[in-house]
N, C-alpha and C positions, 0 to 999 in steps of 0.2 A: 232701408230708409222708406219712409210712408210718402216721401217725394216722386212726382212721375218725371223722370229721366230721360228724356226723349233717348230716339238712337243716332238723333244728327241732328244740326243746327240751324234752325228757317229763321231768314233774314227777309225781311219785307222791304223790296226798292218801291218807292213812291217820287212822284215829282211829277210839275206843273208838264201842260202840252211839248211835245221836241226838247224835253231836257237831256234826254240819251239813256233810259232805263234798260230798254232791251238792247242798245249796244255795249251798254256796261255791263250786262248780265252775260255778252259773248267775247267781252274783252279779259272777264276772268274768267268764263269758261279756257280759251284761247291761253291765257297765262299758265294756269293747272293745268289744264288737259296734253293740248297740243297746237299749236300755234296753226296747225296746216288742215285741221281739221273744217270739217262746214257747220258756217253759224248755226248756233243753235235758233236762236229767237229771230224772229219776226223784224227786221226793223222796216219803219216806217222813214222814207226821205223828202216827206211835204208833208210835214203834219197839218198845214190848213186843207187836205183834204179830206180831214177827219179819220184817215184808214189808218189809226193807232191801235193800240191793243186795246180789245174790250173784254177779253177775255184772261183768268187766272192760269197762270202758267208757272211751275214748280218747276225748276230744273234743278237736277243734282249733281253736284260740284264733289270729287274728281267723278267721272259717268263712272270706273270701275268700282272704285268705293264709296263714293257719297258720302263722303261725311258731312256736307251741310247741305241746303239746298235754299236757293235762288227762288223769290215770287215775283213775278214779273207782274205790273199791275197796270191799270185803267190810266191813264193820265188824269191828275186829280180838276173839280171839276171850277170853276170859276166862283161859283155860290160854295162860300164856305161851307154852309147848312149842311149841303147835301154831302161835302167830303166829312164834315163829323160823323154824321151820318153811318158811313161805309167804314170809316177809320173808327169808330167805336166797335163796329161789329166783328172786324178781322182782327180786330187788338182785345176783345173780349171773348167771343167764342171761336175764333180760327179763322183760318182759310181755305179752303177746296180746291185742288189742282181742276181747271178746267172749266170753274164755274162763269157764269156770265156774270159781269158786272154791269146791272142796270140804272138809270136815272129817270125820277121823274120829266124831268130837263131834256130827256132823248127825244128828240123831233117823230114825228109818226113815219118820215122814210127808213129814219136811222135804226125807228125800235124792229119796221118790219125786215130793215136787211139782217140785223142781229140773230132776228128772231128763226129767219132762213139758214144762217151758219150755225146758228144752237143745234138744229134737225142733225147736222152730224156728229154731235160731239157728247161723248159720253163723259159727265165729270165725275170727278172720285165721291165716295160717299163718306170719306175720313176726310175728320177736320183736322186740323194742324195748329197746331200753338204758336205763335211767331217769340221769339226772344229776342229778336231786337229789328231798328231799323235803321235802314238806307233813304237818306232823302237828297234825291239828284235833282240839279239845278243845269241851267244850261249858263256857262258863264259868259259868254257873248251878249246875251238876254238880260245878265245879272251887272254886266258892265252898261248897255245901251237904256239899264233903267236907273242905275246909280247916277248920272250924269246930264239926266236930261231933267227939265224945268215943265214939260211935257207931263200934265198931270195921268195920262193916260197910259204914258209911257213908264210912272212910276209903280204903275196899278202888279205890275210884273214879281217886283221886291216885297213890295204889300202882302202878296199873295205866297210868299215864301214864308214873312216870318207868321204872317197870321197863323195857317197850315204848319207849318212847323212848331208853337208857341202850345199844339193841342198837345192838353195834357194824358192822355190817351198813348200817344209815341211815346212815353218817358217810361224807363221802369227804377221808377222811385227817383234818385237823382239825375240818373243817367238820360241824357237826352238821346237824341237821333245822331250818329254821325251822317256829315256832309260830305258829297262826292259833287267835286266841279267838274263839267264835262267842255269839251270844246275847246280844250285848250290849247291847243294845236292850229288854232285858226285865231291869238291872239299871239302878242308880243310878254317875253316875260314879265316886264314891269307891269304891264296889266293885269296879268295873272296873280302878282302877289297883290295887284290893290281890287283885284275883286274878293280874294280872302280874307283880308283886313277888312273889308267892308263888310261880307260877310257876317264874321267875326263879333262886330261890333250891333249889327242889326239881329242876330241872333241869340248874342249873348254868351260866346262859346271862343276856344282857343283857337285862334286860324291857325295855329302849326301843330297843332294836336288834334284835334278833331273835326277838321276843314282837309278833304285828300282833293289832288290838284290831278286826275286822271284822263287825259289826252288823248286824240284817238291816234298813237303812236306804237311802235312796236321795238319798243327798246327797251332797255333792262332798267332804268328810271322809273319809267312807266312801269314797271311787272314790280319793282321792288313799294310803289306807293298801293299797288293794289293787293300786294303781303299785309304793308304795314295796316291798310286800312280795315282787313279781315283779321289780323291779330286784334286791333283793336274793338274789333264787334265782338271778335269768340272772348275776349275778356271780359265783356260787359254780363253778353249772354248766360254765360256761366258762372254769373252770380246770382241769377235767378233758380239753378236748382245747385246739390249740394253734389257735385261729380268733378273732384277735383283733377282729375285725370284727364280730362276732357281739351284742357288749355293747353297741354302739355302735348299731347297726339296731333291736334292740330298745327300747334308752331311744327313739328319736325314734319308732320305734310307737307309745311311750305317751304319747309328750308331746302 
């Protein structure tokens, strides 16, 4: 075939400030790998102190085989502009394990501390194709903005479906799936009315393509972050012509 077939599956998580990217990048690692092992990624537990991830970060899911791999990204930025911006670039020419992600928007302390943690970090000089995406929401965030009258308060959802509505993330029909995080620090009935609301502000199936992943460690939890990955690698693997691909994967999981 004159198609280029990767050798494994990069899935780009994106999502607004404290939606939980890099805990949901060590809750599947944790689900696949080994539940007892040490996180992989980075997490941040006050993201109003700005010390999120600014940097690209590839991790590959299972560590012995890899068959997909994890981008851990920037928290997207308030000024849509400037996420087009970045979500054109990694959705058109790739992503780079390690690279810095910068904004004009970076205040002059924040570019020179970056600029001081850049000095040790060697990033990859291969790009990487993404085949599909993750767009994590924090649903506590997605409840306390559906419900308030608080114009500033609604600025949160705005900024979900704006960012998510870029045509950019789709590959042809298929859109982004949805991973709600937090959900563990809400009640169920809330959980199903932040997916239906989701859903409707999106434009997409909340029991298909809305995953409700908590930060829990039970088999609930491990089977929505199966079903949520069956459902990327099916996407993904319409974009090149490796029928064998979806099939390796599900018995991974199973």
């Amino acid at each position: 075939s004159k198609c280029n077939v990767p050798n494994y599956t990069s899935l780009l998580l994106i999502g607004p400030t404290g939606s939980g990217k890099s805990s949901l990048v060590n809750k599947i690692s944790g689900a696949l790998d080994n539940l007892f092992i040490s996180e992989r990624a980075q997490v941040s537990y006050n993201s109003s102190t700005g010390e999120g991830t600014h940097f690209l970060h590839g991790y590959r899911v299972p560590r012995c085989l890899g068959s997909f791999c994890l981008y851990d990204t920037r928290s997207l930025s308030p000024d849509s502009s400037e996420n087009l911006k970045t979500l054109e670039c990694w959705m058109t020419k790739g992503v780079r394990h390690g690279e810095l992600v910068k904004r004009d928007s970076d205040s002059k302390d924040l570019k020179a501390q970056l600029k001081c943690k850049a000095r040790s970090i060697c990033s990859s000089d291969q790009l990487t194709a993404i085949n599909f995406v993750i767009f994590v929401v924090n649903g506590l965030s997605v409840l306390e903005s559906m419900d308030n009258i608080d114009e500033k308060k609604k600025l949160y959802c705005q900024m979900i479906a704006t960012n998510y509505k870029c045509p950019v993330l789709s590959f042809k029909d298929d859109k982004p799936v949805v991973v709600v995080t937090h959900g563990d620090l809400m009640s169920l009935s809330d959980r199903a009315r932040v997916r239906v609301y989701l859903g409707q502000l999106l434009g997409i199936n909340p029991s298909r393509q809305i995953f409700d992943i908590p930060e829990n460690n039970d088999s609930a939890t491990t089977l929505a972050i199966v079903d949520m990955l069956i459902y990327c690698f099916e996407r993904a693997d319409r974009n090149f012509p490796a029928k064998d691909l979806f099939v390796d994967k599900v018995w991974l999981l199973s």
